[in-house]
VOPAGU-2260 file (C-alpha; in pm, 1 decimal, decimal comma):
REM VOPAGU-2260
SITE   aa  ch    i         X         Y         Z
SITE  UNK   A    0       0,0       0,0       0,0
SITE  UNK   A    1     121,6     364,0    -109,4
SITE  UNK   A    2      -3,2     665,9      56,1
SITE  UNK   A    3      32,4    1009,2     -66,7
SITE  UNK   A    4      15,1    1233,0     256,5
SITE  UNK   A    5      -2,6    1633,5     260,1
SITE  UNK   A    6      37,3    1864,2     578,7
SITE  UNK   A    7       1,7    2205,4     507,8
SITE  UNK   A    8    -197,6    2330,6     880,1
SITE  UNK   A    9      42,1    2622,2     968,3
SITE  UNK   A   10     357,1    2730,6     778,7
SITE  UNK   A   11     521,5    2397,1     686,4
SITE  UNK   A   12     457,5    2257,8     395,6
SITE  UNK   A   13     533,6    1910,5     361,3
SITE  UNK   A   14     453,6    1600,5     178,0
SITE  UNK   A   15     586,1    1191,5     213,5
SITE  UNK   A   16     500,5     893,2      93,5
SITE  UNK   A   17     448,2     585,9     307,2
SITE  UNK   A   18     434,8     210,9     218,1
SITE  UNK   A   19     322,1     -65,5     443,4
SITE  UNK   A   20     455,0     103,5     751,3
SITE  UNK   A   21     744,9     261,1     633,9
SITE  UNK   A   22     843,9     637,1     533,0
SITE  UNK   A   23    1004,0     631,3     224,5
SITE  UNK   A   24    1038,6     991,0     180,5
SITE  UNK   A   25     935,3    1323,5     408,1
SITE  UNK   A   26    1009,5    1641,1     212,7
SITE  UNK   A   27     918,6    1936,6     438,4
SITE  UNK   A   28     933,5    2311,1     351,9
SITE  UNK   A   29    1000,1    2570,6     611,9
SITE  UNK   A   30     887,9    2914,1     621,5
SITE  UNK   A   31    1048,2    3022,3     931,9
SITE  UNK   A   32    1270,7    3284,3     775,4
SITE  UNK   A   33     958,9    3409,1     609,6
SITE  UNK   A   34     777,0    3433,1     909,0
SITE  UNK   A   35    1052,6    3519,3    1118,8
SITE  UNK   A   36    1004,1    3909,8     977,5
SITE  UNK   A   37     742,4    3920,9    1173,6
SITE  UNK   A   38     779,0    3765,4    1499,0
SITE  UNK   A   39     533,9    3542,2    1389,3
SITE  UNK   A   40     299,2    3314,7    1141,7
SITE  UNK   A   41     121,9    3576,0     864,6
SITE  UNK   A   42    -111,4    3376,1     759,3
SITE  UNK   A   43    -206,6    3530,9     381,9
SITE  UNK   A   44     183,9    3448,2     347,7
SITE  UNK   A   45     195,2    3130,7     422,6
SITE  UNK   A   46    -100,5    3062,3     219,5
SITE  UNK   A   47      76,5    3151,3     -50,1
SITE  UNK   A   48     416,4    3004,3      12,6
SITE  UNK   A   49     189,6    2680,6      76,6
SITE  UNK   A   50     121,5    2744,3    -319,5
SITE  UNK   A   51     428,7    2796,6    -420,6
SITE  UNK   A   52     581,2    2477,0    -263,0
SITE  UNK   A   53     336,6    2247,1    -337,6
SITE  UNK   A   54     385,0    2107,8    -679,7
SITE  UNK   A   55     788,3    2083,5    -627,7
SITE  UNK   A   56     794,6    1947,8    -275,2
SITE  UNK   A   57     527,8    1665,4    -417,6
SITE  UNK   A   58     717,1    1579,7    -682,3
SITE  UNK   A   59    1027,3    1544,4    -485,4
SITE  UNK   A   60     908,7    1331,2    -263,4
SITE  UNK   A   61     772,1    1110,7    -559,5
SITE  UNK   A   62    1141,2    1106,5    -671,0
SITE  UNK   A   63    1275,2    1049,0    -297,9
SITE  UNK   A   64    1072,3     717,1    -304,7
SITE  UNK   A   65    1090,3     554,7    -609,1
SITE  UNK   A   66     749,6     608,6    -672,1
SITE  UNK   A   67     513,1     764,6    -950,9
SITE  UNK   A   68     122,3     869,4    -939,9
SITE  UNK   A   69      56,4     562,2   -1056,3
SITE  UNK   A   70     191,2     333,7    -823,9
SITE  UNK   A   71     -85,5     517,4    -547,6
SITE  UNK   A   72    -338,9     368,4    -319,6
SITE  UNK   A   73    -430,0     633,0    -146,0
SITE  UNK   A   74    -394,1    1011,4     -87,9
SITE  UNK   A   75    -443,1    1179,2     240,6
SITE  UNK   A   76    -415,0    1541,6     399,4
SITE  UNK   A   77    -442,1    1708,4     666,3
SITE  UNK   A   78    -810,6    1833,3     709,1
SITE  UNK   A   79    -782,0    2022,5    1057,2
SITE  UNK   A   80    -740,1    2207,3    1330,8
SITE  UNK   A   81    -502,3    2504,9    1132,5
SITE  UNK   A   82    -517,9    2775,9     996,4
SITE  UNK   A   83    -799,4    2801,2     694,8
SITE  UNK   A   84    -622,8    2908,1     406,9
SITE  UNK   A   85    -288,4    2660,4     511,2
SITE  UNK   A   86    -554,3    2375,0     511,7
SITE  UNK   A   87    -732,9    2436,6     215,9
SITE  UNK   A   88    -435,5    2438,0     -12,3
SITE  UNK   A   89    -289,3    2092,7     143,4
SITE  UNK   A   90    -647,1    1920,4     161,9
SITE  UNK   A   91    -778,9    2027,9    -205,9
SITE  UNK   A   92    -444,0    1933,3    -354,4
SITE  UNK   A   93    -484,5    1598,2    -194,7
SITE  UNK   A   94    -839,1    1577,3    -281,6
SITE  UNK   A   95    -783,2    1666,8    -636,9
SITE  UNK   A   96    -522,9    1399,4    -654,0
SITE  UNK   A   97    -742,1    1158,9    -496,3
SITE  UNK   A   98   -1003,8    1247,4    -754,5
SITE  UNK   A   99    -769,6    1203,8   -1032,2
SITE  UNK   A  100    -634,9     864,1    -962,1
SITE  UNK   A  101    -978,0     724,8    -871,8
SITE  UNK   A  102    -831,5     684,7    -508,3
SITE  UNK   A  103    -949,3     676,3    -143,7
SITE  UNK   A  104    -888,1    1000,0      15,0
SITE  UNK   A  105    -861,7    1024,4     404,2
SITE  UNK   A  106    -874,3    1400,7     566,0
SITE  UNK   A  107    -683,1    1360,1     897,8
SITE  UNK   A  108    -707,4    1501,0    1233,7
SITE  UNK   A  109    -410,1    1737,7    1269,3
SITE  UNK   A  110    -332,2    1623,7    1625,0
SITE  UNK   A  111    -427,5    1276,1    1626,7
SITE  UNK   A  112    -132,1    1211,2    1363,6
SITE  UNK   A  113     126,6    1382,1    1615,7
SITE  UNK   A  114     -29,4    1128,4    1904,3
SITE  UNK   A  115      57,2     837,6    1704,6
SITE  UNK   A  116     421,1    1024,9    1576,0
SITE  UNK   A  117     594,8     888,4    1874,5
SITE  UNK   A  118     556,0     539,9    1706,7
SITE  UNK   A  119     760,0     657,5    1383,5
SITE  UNK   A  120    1150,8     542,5    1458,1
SITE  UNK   A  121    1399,2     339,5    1278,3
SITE  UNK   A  122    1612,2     340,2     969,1
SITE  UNK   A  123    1451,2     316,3     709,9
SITE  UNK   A  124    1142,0     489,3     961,0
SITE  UNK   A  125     898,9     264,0     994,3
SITE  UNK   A  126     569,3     274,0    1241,0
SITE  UNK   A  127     660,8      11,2    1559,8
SITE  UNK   A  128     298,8     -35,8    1685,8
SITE  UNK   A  129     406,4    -406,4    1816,8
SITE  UNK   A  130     431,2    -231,1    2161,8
SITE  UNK   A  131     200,0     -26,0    2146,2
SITE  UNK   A  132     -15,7       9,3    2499,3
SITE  UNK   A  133    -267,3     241,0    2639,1
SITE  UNK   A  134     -94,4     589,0    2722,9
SITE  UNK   A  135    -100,3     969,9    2882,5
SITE  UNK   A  136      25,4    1129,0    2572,7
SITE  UNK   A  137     147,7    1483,3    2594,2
SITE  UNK   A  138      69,8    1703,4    2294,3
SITE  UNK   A  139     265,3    2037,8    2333,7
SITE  UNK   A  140     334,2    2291,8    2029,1
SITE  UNK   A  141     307,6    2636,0    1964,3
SITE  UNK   A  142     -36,1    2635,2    1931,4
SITE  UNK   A  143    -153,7    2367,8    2148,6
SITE  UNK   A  144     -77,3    2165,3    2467,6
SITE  UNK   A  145    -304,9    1864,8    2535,1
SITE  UNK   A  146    -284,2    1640,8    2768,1
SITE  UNK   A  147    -469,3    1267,9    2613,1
SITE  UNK   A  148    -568,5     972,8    2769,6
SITE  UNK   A  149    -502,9     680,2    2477,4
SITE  UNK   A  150    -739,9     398,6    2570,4
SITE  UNK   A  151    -631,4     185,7    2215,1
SITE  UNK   A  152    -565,4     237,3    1888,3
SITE  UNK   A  153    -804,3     565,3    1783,7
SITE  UNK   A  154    -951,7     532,2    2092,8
SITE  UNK   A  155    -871,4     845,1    2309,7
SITE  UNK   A  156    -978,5    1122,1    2508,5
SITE  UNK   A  157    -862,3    1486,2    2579,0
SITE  UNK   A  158    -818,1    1500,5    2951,1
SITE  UNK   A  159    -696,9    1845,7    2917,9
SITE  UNK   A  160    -587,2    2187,2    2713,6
SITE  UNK   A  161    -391,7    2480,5    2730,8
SITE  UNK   A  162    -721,2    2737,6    2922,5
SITE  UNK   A  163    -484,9    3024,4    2732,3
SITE  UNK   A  164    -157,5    3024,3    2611,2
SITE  UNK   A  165      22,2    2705,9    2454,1
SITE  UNK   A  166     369,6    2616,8    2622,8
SITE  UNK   A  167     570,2    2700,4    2237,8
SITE  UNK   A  168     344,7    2996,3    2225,3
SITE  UNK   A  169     517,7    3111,7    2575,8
SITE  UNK   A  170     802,2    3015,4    2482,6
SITE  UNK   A  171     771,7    3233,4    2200,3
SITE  UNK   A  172     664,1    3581,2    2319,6
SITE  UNK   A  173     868,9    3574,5    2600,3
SITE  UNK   A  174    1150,5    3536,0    2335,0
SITE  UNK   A  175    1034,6    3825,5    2130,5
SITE  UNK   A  176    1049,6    3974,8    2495,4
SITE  UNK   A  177    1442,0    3898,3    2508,5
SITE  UNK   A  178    1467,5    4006,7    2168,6
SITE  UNK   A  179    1525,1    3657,8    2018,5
SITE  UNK   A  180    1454,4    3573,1    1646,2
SITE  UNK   A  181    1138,8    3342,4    1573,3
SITE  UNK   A  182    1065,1    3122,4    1701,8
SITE  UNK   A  183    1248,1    3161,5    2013,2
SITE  UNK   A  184    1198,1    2786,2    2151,6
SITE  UNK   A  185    1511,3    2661,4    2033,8
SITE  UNK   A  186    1708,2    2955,8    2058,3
SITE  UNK   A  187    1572,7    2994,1    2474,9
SITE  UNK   A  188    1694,2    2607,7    2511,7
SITE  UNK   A  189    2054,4    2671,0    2366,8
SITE  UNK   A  190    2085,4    2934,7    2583,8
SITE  UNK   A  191    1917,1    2793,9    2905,6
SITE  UNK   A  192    2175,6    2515,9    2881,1
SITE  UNK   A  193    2443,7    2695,8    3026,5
SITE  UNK   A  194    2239,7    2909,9    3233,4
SITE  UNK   A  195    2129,0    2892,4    3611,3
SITE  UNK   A  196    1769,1    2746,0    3626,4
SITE  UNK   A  197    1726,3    2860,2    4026,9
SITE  UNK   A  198    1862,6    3236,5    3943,5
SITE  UNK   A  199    1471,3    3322,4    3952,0
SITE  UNK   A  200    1166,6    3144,8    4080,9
SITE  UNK   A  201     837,7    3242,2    3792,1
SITE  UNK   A  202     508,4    3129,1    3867,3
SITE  UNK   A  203     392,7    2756,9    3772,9
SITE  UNK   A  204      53,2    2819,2    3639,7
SITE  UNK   A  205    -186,5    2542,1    3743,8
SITE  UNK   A  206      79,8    2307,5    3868,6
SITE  UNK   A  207    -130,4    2215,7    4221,3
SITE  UNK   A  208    -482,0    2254,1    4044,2
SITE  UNK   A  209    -632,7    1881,6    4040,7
SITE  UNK   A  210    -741,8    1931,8    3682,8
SITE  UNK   A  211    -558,7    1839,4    3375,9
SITE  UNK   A  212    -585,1    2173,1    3226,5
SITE  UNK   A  213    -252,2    2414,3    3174,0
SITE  UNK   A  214    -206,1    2792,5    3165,6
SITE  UNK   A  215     106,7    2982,9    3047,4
SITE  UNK   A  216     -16,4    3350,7    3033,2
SITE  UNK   A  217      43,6    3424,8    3360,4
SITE  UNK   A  218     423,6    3355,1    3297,9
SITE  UNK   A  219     488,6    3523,5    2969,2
SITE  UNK   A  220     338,2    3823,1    3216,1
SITE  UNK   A  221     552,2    3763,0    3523,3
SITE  UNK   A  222     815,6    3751,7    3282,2
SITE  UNK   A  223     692,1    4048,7    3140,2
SITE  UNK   A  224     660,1    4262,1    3419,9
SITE  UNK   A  225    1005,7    4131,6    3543,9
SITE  UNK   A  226    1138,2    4259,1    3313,9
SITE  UNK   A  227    1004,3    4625,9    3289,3
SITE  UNK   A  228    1226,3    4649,8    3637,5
SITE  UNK   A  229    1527,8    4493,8    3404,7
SITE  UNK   A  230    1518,4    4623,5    3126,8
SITE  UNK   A  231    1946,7    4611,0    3061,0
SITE  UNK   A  232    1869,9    4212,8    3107,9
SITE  UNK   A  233    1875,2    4111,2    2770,8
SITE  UNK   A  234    2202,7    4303,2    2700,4
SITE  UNK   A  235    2361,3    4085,2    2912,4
SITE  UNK   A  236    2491,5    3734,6    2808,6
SITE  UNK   A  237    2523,4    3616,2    3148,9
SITE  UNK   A  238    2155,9    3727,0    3269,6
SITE  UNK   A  239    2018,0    3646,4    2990,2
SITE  UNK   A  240    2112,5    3286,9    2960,9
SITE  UNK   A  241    1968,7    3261,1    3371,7
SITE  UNK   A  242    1635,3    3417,0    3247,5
SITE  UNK   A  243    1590,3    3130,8    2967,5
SITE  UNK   A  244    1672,4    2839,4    3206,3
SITE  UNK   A  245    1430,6    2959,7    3474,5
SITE  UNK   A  246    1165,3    3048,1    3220,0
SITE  UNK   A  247    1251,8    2722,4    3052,0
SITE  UNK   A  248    1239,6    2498,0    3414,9
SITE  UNK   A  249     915,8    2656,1    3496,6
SITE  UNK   A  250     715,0    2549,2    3192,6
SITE  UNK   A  251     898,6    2170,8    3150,3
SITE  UNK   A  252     817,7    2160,5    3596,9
SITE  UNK   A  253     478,5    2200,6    3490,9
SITE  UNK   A  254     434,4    2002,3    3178,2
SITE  UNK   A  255     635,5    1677,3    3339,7
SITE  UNK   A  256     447,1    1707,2    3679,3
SITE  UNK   A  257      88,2    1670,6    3499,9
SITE  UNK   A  258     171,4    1455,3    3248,2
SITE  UNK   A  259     324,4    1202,0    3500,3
SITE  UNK   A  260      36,1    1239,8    3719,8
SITE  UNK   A  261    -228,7    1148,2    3518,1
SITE  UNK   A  262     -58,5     828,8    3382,3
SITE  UNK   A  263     -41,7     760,4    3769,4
SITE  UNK   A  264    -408,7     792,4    3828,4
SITE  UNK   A  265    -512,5     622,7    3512,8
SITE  UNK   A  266    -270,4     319,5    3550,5
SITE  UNK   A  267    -123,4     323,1    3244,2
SITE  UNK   A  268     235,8     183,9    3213,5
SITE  UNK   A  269     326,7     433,1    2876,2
SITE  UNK   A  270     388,5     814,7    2804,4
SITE  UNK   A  271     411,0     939,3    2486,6
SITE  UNK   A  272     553,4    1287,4    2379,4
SITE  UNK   A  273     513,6    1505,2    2021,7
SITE  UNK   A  274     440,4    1820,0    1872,9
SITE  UNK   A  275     778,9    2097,9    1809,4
SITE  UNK   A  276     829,3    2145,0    2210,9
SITE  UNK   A  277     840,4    1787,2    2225,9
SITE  UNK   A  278    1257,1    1910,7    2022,4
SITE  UNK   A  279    1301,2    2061,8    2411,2
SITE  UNK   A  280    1646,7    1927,6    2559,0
SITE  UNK   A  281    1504,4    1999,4    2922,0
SITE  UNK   A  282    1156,2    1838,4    2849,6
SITE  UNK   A  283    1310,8    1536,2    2692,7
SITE  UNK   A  284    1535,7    1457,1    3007,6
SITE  UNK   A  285    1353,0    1569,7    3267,6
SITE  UNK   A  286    1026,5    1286,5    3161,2
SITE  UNK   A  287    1283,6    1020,1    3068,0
SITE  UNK   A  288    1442,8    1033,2    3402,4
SITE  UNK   A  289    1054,7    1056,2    3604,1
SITE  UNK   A  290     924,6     775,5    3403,8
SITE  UNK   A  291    1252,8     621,0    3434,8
SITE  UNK   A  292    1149,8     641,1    3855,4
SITE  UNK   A  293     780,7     530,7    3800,1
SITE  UNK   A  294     891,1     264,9    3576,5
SITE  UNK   A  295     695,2     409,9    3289,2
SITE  UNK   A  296     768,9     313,6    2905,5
SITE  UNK   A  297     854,3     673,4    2750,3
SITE  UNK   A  298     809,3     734,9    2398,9
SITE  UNK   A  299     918,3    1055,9    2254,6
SITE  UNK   A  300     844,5    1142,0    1920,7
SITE  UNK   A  301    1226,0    1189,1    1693,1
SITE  UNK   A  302    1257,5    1562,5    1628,2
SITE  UNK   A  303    1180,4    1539,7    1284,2
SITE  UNK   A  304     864,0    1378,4    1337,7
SITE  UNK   A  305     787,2    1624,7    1634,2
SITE  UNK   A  306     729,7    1973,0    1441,3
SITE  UNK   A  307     486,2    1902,2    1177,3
SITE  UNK   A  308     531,6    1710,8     865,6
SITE  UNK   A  309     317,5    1480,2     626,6
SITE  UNK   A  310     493,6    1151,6     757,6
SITE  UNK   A  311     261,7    1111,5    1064,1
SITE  UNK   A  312     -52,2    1160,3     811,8
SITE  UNK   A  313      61,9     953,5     582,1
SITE  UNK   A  314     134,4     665,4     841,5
SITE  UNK   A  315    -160,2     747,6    1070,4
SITE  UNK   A  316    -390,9     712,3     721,0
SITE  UNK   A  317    -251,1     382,4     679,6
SITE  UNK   A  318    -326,9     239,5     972,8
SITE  UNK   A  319    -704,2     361,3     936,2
SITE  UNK   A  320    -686,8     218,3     560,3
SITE  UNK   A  321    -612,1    -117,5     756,7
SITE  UNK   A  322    -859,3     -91,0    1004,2
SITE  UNK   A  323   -1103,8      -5,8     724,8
SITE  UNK   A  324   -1190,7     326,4     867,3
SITE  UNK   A  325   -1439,1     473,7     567,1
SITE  UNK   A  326   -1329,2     747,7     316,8
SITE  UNK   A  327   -1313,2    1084,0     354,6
SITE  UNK   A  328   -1564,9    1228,2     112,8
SITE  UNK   A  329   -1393,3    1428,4    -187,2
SITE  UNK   A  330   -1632,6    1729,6    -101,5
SITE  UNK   A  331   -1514,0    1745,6     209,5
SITE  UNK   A  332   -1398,5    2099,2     358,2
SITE  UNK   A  333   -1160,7    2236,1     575,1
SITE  UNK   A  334   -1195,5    2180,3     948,8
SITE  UNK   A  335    -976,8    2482,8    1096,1
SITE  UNK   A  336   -1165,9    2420,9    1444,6
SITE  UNK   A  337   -1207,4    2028,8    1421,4
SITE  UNK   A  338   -1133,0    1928,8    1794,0
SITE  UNK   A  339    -975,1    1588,5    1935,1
């Protein structure tokens, strides 16, 4: 079985081709520099960069694999949550192609192909569902953090979401606070890594609440107002590495410390990680070490399958092609809002 997968929900655009488990190719364009202008996604722009890239990246990811239209099975895209005019581009090329070949489509849920990313590893990749167990599987991005309870195989349920801002999107203003380039995630962790985490204590949001829910506004404000007392901070190296790895232990404290507590109440004996914070040096070591101590499996999505790409479409459209999941209808639009 071939699958033709498109991801176009924000400002990658990216297309693979998977066969019988395996990612044969995963050609993703990036439009950080574009956006980066701006301190942020513009999304006319990416629209448009999302046409622009589409026809190359496509065909070289036909080229990467060995494969031509031909030799498809199936074609499927990502049909939501995103923004509108990044969907429509990736889900009406796919539909189109679908339409041409005389092929299933499949539209596909945006977030349910980064909870099933952490099952993409190996080389060649290939999807490794022969362990695969009911998990608390942490979804954190720029634009989302949810926290899922994975009963079996697309059989879950949101336990809890970001109330405001997503963990990336904190991690993101409070960059453009320091004066960092966008997106400021990886740019914070590189410099938090040879800073002082304890040089200053910012609020936890929600950490003790019983709920599964998370909240980072508060702490892009403390940070905020912090510095407005500072404001010579960011001109200095040594300060400024300090701020990111107290900013940075703050969020992972409170991201590790739910996660790992509701795969304690629920019993379950895996934790799964994805989405672009999921790239997070801190975050990485600090929930392989506590599942380590609750004798947890931990599966954390590889970095290229954690920011968004077509791979985890492709192989999450594959499994519902083998589980006989019905077709996607070809007149089918855009879900920008679709929830979990």
């Amino acid at each position: 079985m071939n699958i033709f997968a498109v991801e176009t929900s924000c400002d990658e655009t990216s297309v693979a081709l998977v066969s019988n488990g395996e990612v044969r190719s995963n050609v993703i364009a990036s439009q950080t520099k574009l956006h980066a202008e701006y301190g942020g996604v513009v999304p006319e722009l990416a629209t448009r960069e999302h046409l622009r890239n589409f026809l190359p990246i496509a065909r070289q990811a036909l080229r990467e694999a060995g494969l031509a239209p031909s030799d498809l099975d199936a074609v499927a895209a990502t049909q939501g949550p995103g923004l509108p005019g990044a969907l429509l581009i990736g889900l009406k090329a796919g539909q189109a192609l679908a339409f041409s070949l005389g092929k299933p489509f499949l539209g596909i849920h945006h977030h349910e192909g980064h909870l099933y990313s952490p099952w993409i590893s190996g080389s060649p990749p290939g999807a490794d569902f022969s362990q695969f167990q009911p998990s608390v599987s942490l979804i954190v991005s720029g634009g989302h953090t949810l926290l899922v309870h994975v009963k079996a195989e697309f059989q879950h349920q949101v336990l809890g979401s970001t109330v405001d801002d997503a963990a990336g999107e904190c991690f993101d203003k409070i960059g453009k606070l320091l004066g960092l380039a966008y997106p400021a995630g990886p740019e914070m962790d590189r410099l938090a890594a040879q800073g002082n985490p304890r040089a200053w204590s910012f609020p936890r949001p929600m950490l003790h609440d019983p709920g599964d829910d998370f909240s980072f506004s508060g702490l892009k404000t403390s940070v905020r107002y912090f510095l407005e007392k500072q404001p010579d901070l960011p001109g200095d190296p040594a300060r400024l590495r300090d701020l990111c790895a107290s900013v940075q232990t703050a969020i992972v404290e409170v991201l590790v410390t739910k996660t790992i507590r509701a795969a304690r109440r629920l019993a379950v004996g895996c934790v799964t990680v994805s989405g672009g914070v999921a790239c997070n040096s801190l975050l990485r070591r600090r929930l392989s070490e506590e599942c380590q101590e609750e004798g947890l499996n931990l599966r954390l999505a590889e970095r290229i399958y954690s920011t968004d790409n077509a791979a985890m479409i492709g192989i999450l459209a594959e499994r519902k092609l083998l589980a006989q999941v019905p077709a996607t209808s070809l007149d089918a639009e855009i879900e920008p809002n679709w929830a979990l």
